[in-house]
Phi, psi and omega in degrees: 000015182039061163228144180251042201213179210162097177184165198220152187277346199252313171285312231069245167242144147274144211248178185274151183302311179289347195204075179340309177296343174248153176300159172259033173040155196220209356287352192263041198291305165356258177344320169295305191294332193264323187289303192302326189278333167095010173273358181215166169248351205211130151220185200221140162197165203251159195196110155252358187212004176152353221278357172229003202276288180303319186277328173304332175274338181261004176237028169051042153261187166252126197222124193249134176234124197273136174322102135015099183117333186247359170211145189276149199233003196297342190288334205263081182349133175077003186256146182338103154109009161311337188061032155301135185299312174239165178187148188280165202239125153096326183218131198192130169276172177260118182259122176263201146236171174225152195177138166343314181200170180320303168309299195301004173252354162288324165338283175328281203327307172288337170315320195273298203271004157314309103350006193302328176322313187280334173292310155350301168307319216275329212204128221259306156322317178275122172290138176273050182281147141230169198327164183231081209268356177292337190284323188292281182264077204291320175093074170194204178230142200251161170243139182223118153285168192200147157223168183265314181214140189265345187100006186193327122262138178282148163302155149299130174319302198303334198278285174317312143322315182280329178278340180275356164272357185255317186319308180297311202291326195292323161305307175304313190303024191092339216269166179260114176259119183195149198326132181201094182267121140016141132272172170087346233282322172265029160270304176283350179284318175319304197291344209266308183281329163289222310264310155326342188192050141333305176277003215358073179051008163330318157312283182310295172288352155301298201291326217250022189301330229227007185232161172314133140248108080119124170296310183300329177271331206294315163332290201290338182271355169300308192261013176268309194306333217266115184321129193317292195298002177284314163344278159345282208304292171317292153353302190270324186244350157286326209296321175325291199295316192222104187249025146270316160323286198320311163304329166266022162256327180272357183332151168109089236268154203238306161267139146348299181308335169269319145331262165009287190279339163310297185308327170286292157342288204277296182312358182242349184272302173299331149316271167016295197277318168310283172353311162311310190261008150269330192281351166285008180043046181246169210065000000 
């Protein structure tokens, strides 16, 4: 539902384990929200832009969202090979795990990959890989990059504090840590959002003609509704303010033709960006 937020017309909002008044953030915040709370050790939520990422951080779990390709997905409403009506081009979630701690998502992960061969059979898509465990545990010392701010969303003080305790502790165990911002980040966030809303929400008002919608979506369904050239207008005078709003309120690639020259746009920005994290030795 593109929400960093979790609550229903029916429940209302869920709330953080930790802080009533605040979100376990979303969309897989449920789930988040039950790990962070001590009712569960192990879940599974879905993620194409944070939707398992965001509720383990705002709700003080661990959360892995695993590469395209390695857990078979067909069981997962909407997901590639679901025998779903629709599914996005170019841009496609994931089900990952969230747990109490690291370990339980090597649990998971292994549990899943021990087997890849069978998931594989199932799903033409999952590389037939299984767990590595030389890869998990290399026995060696790491070169690891880090950045403070991408340049689109700002950090938070707590946010900037936690990476920068984590910079230390890794330094201290030995591994070699050092600045390193991504390139390109807001080209690939702009390509990420045309691909995310492609359809400029047609789908999403088909379904949501005839039901409540939702406090945590009435934002998104506010920019589906809102005539493209008002869009424009709005767009251009949020961009002052936010020029990450701003790119998801003008979001959405309109022709084919433009999905295309999108699609050339992500392929040539993941090169880029691997090329970069090779010319950085870095793992």
């Amino acid at each position: 539902m593109v929400s960093y937020s979790c609550s229903n017309p029916v429940y209302g909002n869920t709330a953080n384990p930790h802080d009533l008044t605040r979100t376990p953030g979303g969309s897989s915040g449920g789930e988040a929200a039950l790990i962070g709370a001590g009712g569960s050790i192990l879940g599974i939520g879905s993620d194409v832009g944070g939707s398992l990422r965001i509720p383990a951080h705002f709700s003080g779990v661990c959360g892995l969202k695993p590469s395209i390709g390695r857990i078979y997905e067909a069981g997962r409403r909407g997901a590639q090979g679901s025998g779903g009506l629709i599914v996005r081009t170019g841009l496609y979630s994931v089900a990952g795990f969230m747990s109490s701690s690291v370990a339980g998502l090597e649990v998971g992960m292994k549990a899943l990959l021990q087997e890849s061969r069978k998931m594989a059979s199932l799903d033409w898509r999952v590389a037939p890989v299984n767990w590595n465990e030389g890869q998990f545990k290399p026995g060696r010392k790491l070169k690891i990059g880090y950045y403070l701010d991408d340049g689109i969303f700002p950090p938070t003080p707590g946010i900037v504090r936690g990476v920068n305790e984590v910079v230390e502790l890794l330094a201290s165990a030995g591994h070699e840590v050092v600045p390193w911002t991504p390139p390109n980040l807001m080209d690939i966030f702009e390509v990420f959002t045309n691909f995310l809303l492609a359809d400029k929400g047609h789908f999403f008002l088909k379904t949501m003609g005839d039901e409540v919608i939702d406090q945590a979506i009435e934002i998104n369904a506010m920019n589906y509704k809102t005539p493209l050239k008002i869009k424009k207008v709005v767009s251009f005078l949020i961009s002052f303010v936010s020029l990450k709003l701003s790119k998801f309120w003008s979001g959405g690639a309109m022709l084919s033709r433009e999905q295309w020259v999108e699609n050339a746009k992500k392929d040539r920005l993941i090169y880029e960006l691997m090329q970069a994290w090779e010319n950085m030795a870095l793992m």
